[in-house]
TORTIVEX-915806 format. One record per residue (C-alpha): residue in three letters; x, y, z; residue number from 1. Coordinates in Angstrom, 1 decimal, decimal comma, always signed. Layout:
<rs>
<r><residu>ALA</residu><x>X</x><y>Y</y><z>Z</z><num>NUM</num></r>
...
</rs>
This chain:
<rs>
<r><residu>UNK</residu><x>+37,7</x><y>-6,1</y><z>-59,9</z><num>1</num></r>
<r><residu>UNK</residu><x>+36,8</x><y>-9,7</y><z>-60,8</z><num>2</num></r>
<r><residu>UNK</residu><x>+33,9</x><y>-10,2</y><z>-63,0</z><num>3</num></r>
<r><residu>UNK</residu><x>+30,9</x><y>-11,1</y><z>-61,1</z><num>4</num></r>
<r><residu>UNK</residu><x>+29,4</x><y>-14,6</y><z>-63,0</z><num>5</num></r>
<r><residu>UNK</residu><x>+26,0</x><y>-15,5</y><z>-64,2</z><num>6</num></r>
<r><residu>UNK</residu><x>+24,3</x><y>-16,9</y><z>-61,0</z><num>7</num></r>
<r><residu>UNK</residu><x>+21,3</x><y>-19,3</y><z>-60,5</z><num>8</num></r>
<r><residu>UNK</residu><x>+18,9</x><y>-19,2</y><z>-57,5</z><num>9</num></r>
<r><residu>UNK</residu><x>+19,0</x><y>-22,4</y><z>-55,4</z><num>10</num></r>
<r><residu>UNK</residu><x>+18,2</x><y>-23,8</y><z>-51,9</z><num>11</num></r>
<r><residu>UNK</residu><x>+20,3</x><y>-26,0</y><z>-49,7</z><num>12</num></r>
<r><residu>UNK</residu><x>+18,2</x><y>-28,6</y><z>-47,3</z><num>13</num></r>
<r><residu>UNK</residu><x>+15,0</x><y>-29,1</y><z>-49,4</z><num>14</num></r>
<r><residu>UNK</residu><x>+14,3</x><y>-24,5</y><z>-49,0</z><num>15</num></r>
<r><residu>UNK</residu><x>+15,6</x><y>-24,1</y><z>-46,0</z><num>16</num></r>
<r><residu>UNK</residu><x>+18,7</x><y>-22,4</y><z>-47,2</z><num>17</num></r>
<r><residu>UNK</residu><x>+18,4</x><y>-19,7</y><z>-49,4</z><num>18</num></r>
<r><residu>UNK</residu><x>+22,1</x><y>-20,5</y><z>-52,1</z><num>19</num></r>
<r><residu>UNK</residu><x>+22,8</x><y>-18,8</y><z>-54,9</z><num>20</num></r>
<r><residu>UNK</residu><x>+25,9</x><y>-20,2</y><z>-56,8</z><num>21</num></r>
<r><residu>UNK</residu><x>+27,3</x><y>-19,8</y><z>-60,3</z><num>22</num></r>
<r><residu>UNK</residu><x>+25,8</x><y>-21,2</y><z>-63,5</z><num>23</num></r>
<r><residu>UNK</residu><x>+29,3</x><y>-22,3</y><z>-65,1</z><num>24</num></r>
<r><residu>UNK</residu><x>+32,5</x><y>-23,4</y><z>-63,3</z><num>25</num></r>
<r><residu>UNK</residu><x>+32,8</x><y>-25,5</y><z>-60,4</z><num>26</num></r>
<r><residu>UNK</residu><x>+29,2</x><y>-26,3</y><z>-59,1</z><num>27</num></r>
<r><residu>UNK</residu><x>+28,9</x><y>-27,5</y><z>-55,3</z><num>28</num></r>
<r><residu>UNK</residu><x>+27,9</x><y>-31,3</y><z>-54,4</z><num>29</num></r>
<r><residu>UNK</residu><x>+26,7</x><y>-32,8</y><z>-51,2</z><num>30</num></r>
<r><residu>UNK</residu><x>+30,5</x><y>-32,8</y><z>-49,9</z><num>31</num></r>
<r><residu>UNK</residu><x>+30,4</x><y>-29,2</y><z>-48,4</z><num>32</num></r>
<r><residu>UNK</residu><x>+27,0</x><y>-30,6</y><z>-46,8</z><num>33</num></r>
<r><residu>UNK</residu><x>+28,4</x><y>-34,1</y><z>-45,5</z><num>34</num></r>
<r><residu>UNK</residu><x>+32,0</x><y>-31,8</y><z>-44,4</z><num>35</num></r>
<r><residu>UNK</residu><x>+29,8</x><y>-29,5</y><z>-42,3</z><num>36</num></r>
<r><residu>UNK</residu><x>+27,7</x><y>-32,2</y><z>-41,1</z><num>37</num></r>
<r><residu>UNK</residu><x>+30,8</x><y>-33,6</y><z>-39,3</z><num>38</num></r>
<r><residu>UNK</residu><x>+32,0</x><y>-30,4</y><z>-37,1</z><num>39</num></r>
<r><residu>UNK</residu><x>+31,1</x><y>-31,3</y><z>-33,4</z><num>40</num></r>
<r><residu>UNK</residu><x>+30,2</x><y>-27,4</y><z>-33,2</z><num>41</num></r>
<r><residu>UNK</residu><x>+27,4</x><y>-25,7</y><z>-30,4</z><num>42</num></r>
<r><residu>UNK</residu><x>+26,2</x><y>-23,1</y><z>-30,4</z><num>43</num></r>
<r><residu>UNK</residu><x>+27,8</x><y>-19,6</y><z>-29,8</z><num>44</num></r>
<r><residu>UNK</residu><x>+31,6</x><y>-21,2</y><z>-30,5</z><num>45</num></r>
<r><residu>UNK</residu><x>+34,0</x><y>-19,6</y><z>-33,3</z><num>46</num></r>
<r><residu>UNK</residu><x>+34,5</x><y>-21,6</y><z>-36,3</z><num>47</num></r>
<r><residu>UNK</residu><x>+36,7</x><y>-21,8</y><z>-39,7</z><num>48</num></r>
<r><residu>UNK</residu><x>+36,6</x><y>-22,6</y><z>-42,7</z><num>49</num></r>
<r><residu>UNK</residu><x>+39,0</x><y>-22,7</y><z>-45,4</z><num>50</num></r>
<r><residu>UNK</residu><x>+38,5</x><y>-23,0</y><z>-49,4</z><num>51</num></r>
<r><residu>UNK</residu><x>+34,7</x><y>-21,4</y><z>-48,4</z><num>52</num></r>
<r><residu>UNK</residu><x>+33,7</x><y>-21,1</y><z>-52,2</z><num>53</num></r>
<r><residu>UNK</residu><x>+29,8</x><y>-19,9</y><z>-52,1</z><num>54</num></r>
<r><residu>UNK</residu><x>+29,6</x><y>-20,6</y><z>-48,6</z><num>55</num></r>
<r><residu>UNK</residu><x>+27,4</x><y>-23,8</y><z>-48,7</z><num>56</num></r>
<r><residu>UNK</residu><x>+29,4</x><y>-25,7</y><z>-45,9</z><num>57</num></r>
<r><residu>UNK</residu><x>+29,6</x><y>-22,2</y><z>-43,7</z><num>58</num></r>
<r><residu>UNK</residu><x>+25,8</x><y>-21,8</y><z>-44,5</z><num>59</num></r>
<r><residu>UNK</residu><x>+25,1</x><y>-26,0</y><z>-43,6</z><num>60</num></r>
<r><residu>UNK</residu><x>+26,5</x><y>-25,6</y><z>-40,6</z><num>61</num></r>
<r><residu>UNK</residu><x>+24,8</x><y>-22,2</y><z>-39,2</z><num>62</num></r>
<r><residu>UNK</residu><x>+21,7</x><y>-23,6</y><z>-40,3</z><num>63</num></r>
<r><residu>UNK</residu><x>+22,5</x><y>-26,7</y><z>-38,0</z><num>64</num></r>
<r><residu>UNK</residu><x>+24,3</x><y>-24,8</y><z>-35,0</z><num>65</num></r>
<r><residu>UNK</residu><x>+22,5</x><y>-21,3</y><z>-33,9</z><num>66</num></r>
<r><residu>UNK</residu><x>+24,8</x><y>-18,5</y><z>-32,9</z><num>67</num></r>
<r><residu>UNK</residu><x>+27,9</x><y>-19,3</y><z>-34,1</z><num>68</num></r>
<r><residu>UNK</residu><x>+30,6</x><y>-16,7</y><z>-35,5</z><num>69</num></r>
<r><residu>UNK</residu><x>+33,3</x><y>-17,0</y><z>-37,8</z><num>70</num></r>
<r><residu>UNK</residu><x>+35,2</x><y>-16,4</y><z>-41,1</z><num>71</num></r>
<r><residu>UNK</residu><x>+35,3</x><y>-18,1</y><z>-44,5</z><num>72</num></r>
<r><residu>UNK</residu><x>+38,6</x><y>-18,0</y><z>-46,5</z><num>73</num></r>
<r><residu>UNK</residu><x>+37,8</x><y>-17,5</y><z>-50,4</z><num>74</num></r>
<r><residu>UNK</residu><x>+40,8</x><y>-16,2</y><z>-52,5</z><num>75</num></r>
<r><residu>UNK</residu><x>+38,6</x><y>-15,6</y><z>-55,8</z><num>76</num></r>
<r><residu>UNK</residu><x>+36,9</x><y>-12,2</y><z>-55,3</z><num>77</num></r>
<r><residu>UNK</residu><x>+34,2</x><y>-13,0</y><z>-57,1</z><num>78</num></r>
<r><residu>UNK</residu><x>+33,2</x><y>-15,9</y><z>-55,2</z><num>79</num></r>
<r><residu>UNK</residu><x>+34,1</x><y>-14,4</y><z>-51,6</z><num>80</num></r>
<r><residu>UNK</residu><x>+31,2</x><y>-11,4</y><z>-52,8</z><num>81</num></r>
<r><residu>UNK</residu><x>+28,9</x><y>-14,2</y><z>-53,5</z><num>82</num></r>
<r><residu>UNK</residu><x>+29,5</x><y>-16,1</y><z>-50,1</z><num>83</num></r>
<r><residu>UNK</residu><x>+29,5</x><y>-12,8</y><z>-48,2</z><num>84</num></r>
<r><residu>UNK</residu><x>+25,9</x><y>-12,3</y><z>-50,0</z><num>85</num></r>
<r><residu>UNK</residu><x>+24,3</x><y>-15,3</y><z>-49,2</z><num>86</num></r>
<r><residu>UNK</residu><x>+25,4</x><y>-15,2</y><z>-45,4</z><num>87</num></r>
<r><residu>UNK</residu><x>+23,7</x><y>-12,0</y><z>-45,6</z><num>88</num></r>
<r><residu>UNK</residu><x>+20,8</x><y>-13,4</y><z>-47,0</z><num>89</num></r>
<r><residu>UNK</residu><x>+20,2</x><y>-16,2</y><z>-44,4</z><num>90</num></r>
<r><residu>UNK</residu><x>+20,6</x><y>-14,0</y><z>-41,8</z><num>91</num></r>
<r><residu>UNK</residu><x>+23,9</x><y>-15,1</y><z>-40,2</z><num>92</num></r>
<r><residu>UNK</residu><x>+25,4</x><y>-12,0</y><z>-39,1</z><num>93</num></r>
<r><residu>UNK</residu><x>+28,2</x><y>-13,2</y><z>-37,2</z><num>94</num></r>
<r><residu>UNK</residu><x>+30,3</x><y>-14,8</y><z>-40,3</z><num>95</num></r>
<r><residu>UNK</residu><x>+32,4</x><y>-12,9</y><z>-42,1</z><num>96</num></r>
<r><residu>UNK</residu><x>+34,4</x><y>-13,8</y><z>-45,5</z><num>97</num></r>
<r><residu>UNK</residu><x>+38,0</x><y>-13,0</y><z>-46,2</z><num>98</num></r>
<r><residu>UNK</residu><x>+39,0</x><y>-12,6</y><z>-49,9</z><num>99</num></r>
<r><residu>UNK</residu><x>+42,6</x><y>-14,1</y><z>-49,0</z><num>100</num></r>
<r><residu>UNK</residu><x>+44,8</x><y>-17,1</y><z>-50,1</z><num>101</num></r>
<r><residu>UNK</residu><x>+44,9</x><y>-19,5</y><z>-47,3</z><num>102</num></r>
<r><residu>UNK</residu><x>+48,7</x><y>-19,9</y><z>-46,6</z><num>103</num></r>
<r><residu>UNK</residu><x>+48,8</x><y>-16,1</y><z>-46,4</z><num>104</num></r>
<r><residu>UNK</residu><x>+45,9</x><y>-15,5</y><z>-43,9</z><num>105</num></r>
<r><residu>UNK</residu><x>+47,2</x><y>-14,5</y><z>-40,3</z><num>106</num></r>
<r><residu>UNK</residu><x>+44,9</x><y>-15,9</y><z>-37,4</z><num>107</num></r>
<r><residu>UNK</residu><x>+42,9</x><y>-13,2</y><z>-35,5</z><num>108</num></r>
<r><residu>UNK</residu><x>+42,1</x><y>-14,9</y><z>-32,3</z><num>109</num></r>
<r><residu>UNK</residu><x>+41,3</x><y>-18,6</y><z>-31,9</z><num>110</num></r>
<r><residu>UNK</residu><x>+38,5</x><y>-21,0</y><z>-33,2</z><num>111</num></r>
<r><residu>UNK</residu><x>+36,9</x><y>-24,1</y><z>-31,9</z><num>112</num></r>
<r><residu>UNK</residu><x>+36,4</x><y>-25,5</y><z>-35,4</z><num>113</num></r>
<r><residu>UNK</residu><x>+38,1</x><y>-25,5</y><z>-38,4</z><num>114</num></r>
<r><residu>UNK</residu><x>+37,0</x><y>-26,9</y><z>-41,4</z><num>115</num></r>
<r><residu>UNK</residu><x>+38,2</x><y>-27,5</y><z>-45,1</z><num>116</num></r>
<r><residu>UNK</residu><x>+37,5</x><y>-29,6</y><z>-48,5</z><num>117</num></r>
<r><residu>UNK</residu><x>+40,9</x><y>-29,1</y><z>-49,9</z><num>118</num></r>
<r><residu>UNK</residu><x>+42,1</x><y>-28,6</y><z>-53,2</z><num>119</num></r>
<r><residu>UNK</residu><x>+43,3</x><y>-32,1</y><z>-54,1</z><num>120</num></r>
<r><residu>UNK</residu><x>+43,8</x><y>-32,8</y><z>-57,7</z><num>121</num></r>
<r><residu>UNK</residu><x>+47,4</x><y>-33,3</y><z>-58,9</z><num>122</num></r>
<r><residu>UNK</residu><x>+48,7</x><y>-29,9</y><z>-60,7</z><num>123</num></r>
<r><residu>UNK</residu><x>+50,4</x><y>-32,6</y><z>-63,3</z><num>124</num></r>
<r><residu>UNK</residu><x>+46,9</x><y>-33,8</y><z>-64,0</z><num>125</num></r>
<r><residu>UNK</residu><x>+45,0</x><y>-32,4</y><z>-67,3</z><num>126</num></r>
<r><residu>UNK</residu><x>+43,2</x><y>-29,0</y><z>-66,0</z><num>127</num></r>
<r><residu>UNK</residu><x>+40,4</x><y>-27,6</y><z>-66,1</z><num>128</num></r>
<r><residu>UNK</residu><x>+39,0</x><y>-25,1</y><z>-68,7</z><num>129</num></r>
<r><residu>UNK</residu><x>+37,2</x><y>-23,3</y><z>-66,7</z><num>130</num></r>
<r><residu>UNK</residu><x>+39,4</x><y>-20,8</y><z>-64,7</z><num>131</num></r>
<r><residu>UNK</residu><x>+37,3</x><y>-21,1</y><z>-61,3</z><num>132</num></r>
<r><residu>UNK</residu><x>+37,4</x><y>-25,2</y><z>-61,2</z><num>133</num></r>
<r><residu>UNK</residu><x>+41,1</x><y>-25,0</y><z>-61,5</z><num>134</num></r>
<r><residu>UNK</residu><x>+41,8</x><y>-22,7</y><z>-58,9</z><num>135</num></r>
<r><residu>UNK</residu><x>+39,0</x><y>-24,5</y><z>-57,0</z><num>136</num></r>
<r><residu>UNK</residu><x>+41,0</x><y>-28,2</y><z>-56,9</z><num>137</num></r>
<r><residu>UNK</residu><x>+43,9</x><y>-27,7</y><z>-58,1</z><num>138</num></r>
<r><residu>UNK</residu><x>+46,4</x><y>-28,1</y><z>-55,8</z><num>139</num></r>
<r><residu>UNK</residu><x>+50,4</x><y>-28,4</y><z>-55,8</z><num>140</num></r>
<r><residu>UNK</residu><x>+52,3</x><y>-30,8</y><z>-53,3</z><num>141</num></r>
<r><residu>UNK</residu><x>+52,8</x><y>-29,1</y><z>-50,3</z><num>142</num></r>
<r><residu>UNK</residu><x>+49,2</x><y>-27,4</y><z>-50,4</z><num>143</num></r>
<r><residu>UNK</residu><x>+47,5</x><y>-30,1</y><z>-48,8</z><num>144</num></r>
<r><residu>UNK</residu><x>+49,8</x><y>-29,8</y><z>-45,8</z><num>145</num></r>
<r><residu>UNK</residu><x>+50,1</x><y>-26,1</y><z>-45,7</z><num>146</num></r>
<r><residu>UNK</residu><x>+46,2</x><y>-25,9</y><z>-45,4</z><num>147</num></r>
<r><residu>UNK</residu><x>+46,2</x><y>-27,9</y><z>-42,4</z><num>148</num></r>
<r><residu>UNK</residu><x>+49,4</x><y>-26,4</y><z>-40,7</z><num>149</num></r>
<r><residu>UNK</residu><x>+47,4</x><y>-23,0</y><z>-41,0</z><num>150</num></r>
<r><residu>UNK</residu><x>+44,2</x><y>-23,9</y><z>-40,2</z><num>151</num></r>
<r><residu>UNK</residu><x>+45,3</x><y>-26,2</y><z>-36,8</z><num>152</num></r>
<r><residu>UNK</residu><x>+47,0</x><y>-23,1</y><z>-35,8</z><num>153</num></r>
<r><residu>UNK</residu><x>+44,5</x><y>-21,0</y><z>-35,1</z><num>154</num></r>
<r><residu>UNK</residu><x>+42,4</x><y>-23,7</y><z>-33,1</z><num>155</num></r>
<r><residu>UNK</residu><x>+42,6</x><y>-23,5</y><z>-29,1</z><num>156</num></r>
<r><residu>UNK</residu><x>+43,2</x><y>-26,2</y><z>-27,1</z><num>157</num></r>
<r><residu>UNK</residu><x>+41,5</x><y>-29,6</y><z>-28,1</z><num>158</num></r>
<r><residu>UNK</residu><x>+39,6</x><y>-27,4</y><z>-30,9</z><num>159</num></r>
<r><residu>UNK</residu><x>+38,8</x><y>-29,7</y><z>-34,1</z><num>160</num></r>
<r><residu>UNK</residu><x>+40,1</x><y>-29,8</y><z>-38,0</z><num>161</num></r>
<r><residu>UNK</residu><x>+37,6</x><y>-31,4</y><z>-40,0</z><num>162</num></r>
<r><residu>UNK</residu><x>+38,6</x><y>-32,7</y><z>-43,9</z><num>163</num></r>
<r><residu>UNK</residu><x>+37,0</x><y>-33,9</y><z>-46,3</z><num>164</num></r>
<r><residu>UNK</residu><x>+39,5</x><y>-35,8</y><z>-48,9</z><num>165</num></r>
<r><residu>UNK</residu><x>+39,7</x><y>-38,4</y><z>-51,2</z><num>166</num></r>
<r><residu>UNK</residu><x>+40,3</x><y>-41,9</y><z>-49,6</z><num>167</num></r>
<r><residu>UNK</residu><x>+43,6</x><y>-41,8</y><z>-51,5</z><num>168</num></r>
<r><residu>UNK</residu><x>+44,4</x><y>-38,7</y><z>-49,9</z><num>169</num></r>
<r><residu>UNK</residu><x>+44,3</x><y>-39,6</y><z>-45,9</z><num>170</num></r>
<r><residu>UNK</residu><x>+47,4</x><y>-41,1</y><z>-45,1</z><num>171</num></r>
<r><residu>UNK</residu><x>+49,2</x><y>-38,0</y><z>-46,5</z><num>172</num></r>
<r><residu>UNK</residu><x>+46,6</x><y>-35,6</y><z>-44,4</z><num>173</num></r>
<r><residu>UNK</residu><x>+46,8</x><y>-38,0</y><z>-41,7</z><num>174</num></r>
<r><residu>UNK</residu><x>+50,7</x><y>-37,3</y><z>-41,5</z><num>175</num></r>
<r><residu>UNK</residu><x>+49,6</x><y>-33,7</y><z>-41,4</z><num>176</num></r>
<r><residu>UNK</residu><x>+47,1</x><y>-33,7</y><z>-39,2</z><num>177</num></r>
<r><residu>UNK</residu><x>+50,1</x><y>-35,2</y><z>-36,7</z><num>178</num></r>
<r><residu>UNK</residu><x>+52,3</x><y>-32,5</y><z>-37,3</z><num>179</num></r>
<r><residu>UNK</residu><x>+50,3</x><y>-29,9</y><z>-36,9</z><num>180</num></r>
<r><residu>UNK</residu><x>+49,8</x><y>-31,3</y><z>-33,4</z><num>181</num></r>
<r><residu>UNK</residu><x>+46,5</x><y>-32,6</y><z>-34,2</z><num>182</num></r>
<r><residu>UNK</residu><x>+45,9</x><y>-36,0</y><z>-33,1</z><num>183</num></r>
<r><residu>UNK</residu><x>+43,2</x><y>-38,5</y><z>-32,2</z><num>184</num></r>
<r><residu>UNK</residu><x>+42,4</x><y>-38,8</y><z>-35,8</z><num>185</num></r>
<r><residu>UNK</residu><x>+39,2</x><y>-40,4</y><z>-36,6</z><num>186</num></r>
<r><residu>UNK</residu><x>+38,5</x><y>-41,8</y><z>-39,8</z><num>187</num></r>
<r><residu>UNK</residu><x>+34,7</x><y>-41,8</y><z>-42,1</z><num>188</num></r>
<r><residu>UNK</residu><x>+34,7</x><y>-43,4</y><z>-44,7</z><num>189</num></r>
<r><residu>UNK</residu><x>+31,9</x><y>-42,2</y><z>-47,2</z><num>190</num></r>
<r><residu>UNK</residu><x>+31,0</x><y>-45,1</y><z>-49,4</z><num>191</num></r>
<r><residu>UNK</residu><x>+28,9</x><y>-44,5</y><z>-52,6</z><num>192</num></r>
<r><residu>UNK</residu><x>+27,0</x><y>-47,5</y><z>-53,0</z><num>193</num></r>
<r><residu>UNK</residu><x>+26,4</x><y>-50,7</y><z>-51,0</z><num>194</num></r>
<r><residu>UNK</residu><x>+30,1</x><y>-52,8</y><z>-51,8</z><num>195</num></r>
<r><residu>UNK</residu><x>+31,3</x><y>-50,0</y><z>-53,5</z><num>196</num></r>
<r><residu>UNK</residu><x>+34,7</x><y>-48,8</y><z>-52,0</z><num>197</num></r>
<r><residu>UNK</residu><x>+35,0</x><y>-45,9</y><z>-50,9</z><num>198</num></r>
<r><residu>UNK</residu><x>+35,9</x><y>-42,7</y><z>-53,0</z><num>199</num></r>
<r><residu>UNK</residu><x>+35,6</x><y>-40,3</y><z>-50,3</z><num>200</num></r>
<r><residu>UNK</residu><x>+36,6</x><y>-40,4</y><z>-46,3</z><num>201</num></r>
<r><residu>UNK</residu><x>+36,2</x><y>-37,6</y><z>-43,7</z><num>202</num></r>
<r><residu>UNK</residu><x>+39,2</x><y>-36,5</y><z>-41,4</z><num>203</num></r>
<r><residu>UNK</residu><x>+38,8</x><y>-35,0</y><z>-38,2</z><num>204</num></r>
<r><residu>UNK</residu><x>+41,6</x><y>-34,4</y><z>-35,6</z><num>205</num></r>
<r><residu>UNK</residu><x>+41,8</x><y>-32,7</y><z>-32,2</z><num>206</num></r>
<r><residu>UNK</residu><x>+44,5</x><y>-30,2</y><z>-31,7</z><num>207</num></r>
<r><residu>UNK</residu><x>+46,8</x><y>-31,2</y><z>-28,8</z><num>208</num></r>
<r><residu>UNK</residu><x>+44,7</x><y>-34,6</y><z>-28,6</z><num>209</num></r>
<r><residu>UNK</residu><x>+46,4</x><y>-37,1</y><z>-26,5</z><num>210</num></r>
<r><residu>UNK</residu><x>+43,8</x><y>-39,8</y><z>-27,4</z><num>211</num></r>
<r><residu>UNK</residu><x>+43,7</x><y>-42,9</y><z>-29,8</z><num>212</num></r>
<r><residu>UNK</residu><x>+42,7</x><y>-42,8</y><z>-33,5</z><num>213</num></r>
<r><residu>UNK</residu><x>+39,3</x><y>-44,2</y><z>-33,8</z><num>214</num></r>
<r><residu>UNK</residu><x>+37,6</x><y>-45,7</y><z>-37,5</z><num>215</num></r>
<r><residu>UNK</residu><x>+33,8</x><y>-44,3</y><z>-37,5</z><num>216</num></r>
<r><residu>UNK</residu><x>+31,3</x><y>-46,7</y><z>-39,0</z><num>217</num></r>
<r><residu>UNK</residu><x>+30,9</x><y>-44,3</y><z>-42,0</z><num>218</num></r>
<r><residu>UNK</residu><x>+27,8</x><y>-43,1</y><z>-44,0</z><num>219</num></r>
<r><residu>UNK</residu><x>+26,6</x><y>-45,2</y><z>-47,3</z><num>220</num></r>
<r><residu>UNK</residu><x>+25,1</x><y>-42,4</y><z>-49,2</z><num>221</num></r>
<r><residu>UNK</residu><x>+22,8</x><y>-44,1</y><z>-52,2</z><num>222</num></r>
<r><residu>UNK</residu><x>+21,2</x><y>-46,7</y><z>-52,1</z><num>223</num></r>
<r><residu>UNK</residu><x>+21,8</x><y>-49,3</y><z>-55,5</z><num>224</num></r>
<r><residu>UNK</residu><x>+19,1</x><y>-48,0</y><z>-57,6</z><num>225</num></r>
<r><residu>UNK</residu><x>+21,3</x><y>-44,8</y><z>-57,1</z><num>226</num></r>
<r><residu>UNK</residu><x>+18,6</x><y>-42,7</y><z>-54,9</z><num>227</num></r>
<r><residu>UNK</residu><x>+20,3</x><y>-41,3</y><z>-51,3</z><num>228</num></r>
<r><residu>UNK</residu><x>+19,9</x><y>-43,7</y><z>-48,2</z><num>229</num></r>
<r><residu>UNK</residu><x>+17,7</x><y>-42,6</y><z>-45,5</z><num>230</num></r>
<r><residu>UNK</residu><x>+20,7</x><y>-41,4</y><z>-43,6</z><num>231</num></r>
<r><residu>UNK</residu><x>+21,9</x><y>-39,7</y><z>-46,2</z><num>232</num></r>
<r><residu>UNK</residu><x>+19,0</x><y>-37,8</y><z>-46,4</z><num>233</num></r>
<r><residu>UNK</residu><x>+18,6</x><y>-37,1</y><z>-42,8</z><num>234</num></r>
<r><residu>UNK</residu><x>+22,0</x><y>-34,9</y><z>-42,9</z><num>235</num></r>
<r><residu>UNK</residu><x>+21,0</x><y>-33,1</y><z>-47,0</z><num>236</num></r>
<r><residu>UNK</residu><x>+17,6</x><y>-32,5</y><z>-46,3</z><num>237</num></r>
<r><residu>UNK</residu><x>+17,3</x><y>-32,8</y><z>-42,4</z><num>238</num></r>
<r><residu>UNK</residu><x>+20,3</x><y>-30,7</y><z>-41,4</z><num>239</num></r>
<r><residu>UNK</residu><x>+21,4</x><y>-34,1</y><z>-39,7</z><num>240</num></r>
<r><residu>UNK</residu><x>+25,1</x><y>-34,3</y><z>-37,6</z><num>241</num></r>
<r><residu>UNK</residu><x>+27,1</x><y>-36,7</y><z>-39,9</z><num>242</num></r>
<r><residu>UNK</residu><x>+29,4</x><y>-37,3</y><z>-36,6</z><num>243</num></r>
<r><residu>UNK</residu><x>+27,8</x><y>-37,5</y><z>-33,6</z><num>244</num></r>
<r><residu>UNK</residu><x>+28,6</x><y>-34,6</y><z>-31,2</z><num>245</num></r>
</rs>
């Protein structure tokens, strides 16, 4: 059995959210918030997500949408115990976690929504101490595209995959997106700071779209003195849609 880790006693949305989450390792950041910000979900549909760590973006998103049902994939026991516990703790009953690698998951059943924020960082770049970090972004080649290939299949008809990526990332998960029959791409780009490129973007494709790609306006998210904009607030502390439904 994995070793459960020293936790600490957090909140997600200013309270609203009880989240507990380890002390060491990899520590969440406002991406699962802005990633579950983005899924055009309502209420009583069947979502995914993929890579579900703690559960912050499974937990950002029930406490936007009411009555929604679903499953987390989490291959670290440890940290599939931990999301399981604070689904249970917030109430959200229809959710469950699978301790499972995500190319090895078999669909049971379809989803409207599937949503993921990939491993991304090169396995040829310098790793991680810390063994949960590494298996948290590390990634190899063909994972990217192996994440998306599984999660698109288990969406019905014209049911979303939303990514959240580096912006050096998209044109590979753009690619795909498009072959795993998931088109009408829109494009977020999530800029840090007022002229400040962009380090981040969020992906979102519709499976069996038929429909143009489409470039959102995107989301500044601090302001210069380096305090978050007031529309970056609205989605962390409001429980705000990032991409409007």
């Amino acid at each position: 059995m994995a070793e459960t880790p020293e936790l600490s006693d957090g909140t997600l949305f200013g309270g609203q959210v009880i989240y507990r989450q380890p002390v060491g390792g990899y520590r969440t950041g406002i991406e699962p918030i802005l990633l579950a910000a983005s899924v055009p979900a309502r209420p009583g549909e069947r979502v995914l997500e993929a890579g579900t760590g703690a559960g912050a973006g499974l937990l950002a998103l029930t406490a936007r949408i009411k009555n929604l049902s679903g499953t987390g994939l989490e291959s670290d026991p440890a940290m599939a115990r931990l999301a399981a516990d604070n689904l249970a703790a917030n109430n959200c009953a229809g959710v469950r976690i699978d301790c499972t690698q995500v190319e090895a998951w078999q669909p049971d059943g379809s989803y409207d929504h599937a949503f993921a924020n990939p491993p991304w960082h090169s396995d040829c770049s310098t790793p991680s101490p810390l063994p949960a970090r590494r298996m948290a972004k590390i990634a190899t080649g063909a994972t990217l595209h192996a994440w998306i290939g599984k999660l698109a299949s288990a969406l019905r008809h014209r049911g979303t995959l939303t990514l959240i990526l580096p912006s050096a990332s998209f044109v590979d998960a753009t690619q795909a997106l498009a072959a795993a029959q998931c088109a009408e791409i829109a494009l977020m780009p999530l800029w840090p700071k007022p002229g400040r490129a962009a380090k981040l973007v969020i992906l979102q494709g519709t499976r069996h779209g038929k429909g143009p790609g489409r470039i959102l306006p995107g989301l500044i998210v601090h302001e210069p003195n380096g305090a978050y904009t007031p529309e970056a607030n609205r989605i962390l502390r409001e429980r705000a849609a990032l991409i409007d439904q």
